[in-house]
N, C-alpha and C positions, 0 to 999 in steps of 0.2 A: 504494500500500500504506500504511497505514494502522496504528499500535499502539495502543492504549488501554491507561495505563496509572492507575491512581487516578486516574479522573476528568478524566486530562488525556492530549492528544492530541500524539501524536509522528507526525513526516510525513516519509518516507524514500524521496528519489528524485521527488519529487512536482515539474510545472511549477507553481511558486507565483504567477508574474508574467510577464504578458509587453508588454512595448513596442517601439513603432517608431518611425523616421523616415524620409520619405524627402526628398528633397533633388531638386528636377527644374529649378533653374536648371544653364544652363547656364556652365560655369566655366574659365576660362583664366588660369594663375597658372605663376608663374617662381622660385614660393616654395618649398622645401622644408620640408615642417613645416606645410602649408597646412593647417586644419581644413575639408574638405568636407563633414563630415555629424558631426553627434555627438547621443546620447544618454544620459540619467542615468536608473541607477535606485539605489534604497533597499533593499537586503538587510534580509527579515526578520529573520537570523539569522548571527551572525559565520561557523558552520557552511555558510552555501549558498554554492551557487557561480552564477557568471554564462556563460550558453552565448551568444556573441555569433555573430552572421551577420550580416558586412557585405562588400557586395558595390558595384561601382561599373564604367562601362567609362567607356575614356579611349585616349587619343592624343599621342604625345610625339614634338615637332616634333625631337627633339634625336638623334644617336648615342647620346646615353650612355643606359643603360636605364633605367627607372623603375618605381615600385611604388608600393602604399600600406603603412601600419602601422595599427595599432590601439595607441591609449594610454590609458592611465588615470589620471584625477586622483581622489580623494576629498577628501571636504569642501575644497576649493580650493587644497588641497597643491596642487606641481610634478604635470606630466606625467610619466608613466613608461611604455615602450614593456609591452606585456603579452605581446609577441613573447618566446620561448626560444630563438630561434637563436644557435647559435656561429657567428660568422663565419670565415670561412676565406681566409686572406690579404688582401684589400682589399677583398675584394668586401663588401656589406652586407645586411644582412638583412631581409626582408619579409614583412610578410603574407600579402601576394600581390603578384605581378610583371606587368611586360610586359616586352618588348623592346621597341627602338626600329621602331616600324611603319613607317619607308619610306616611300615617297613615294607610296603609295597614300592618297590623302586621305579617302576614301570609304567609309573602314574603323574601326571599335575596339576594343579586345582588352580582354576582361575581366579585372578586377582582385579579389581579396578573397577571403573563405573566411568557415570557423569556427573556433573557438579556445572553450576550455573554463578560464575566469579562476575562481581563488581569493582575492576581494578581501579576507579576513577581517575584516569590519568590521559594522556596522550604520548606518552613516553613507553619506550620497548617493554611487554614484560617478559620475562623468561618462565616458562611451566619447567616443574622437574617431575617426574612418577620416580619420587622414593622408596627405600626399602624402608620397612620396622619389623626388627626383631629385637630380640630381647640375649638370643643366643644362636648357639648352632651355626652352622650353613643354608645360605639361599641361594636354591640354584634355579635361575632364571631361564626359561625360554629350550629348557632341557628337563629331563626326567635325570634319577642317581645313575642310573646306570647309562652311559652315552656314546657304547659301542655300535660302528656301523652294521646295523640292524633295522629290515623292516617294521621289528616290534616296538623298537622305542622311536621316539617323536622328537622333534624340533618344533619350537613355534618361533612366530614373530609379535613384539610388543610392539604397541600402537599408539601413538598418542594425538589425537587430530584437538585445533581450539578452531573455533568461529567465533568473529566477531557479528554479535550482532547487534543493530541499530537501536537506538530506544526510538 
C-alpha cells in the first residue's frame, strides 16, 4: 500500500529489503557466545522495522541444554540480545532451544525462529545467530558422528532480515 502525498511517497507495511546468509561449514565450538552466522542491514528509515528468520540445526554433546540467541550490534556499539524473554529462576532464555540429544549420534534438533526487531536507527545493524550453552560441545550444521556417509546429514544455517516499512 502505497500514499501519495504532494509529490512525495509514503510506504506502509511494505518489504523494503531483503538479505541473506547462509553458513554450511560445518562447526564445533565449547564457546558460549559463539557467532555462527551473522548478517547487516541498513534501515531506510528510523521508522522500519527488521523481520529476522534464522534458523540452524545442531547437536550438544553435553546434559546441560542449549540454544541459540539473536543479537544486535549497530554501527559497532556492544552486542545486545534482541530476545524479550523474562527468565524465570535460573533457567535462561533463547531464541530457540534444544535439549540435550543423547546418545543418538545420528540425529539434530533444530534450533531458531522469527523475531520482529525495532532497531530505531538509520545506521548499519549487524544480526548475529549465537550459540548458549552452559557446557559440552555444539556441533552445528553436523550430527556427532561426521563420516562420509549417506546416513549422517549436513545442513545449512540461515539467516534472512527484511526491512520492513512502517
Amino acid at each position: 500500500m502505497a500514499l501519495f502525498i504532494a509529490g512525495t511517497e509514503k510506504v506502509f507495511g511494505k518489504v523494503l529489503q531483503v538479505l541473506q546468509n547462509d553458513q554450511q561449514s560445518a562447526i564445533s565450538t565449547t564457546t558460549n557466545g559463539y557467532a555462527i552466522c551473522t548478517q547487516a542491514i541498513t534501515p531506510s528509515a528510523t521508522s522500519s522495522k527488521i523481520l529476522i528468520h534464522a534458523y540452524c540445526t545442531g547437536y550438544h554433546t553435553s546434559t546441560s541444554g542449549s540454544g541459540v540467541d539473536v543479537t544486535r550490534e549497530i554501527s559497532g556499539g556492544g552486542q545486545a540480545s534482541v530476545l524479550t524473554f523474562n527468565s524465570i529462576g535460573s533457567k535462561r532464555g533463547v531464541f530457540g532451544g534444544q535439549a540435550y540429544a543423547g546418545n543418538n549420534g545420528d540425529r539434530t534438533e533444530l534450533m531458531g525462529g522469527s523475531f520482529l526487531h525495532s532497531p530505531s536507527t538509520t545506521s548499519a545493524v549487524t544480526y548475529r545467530l549465537n550459540t548458549v550453552l552452559e557446557s559440552g560441545t555444539m556441533l552445528i550444521n553436523r550430527t556427532s558422528t561426521d563420516t562420509d556417509n549417506g546416513h549422517y546429514i549436513r545442513s545449512v544455517t540461515r539467516m534472512i532480515v527484511m526491512e520492513i516499512g512502517a
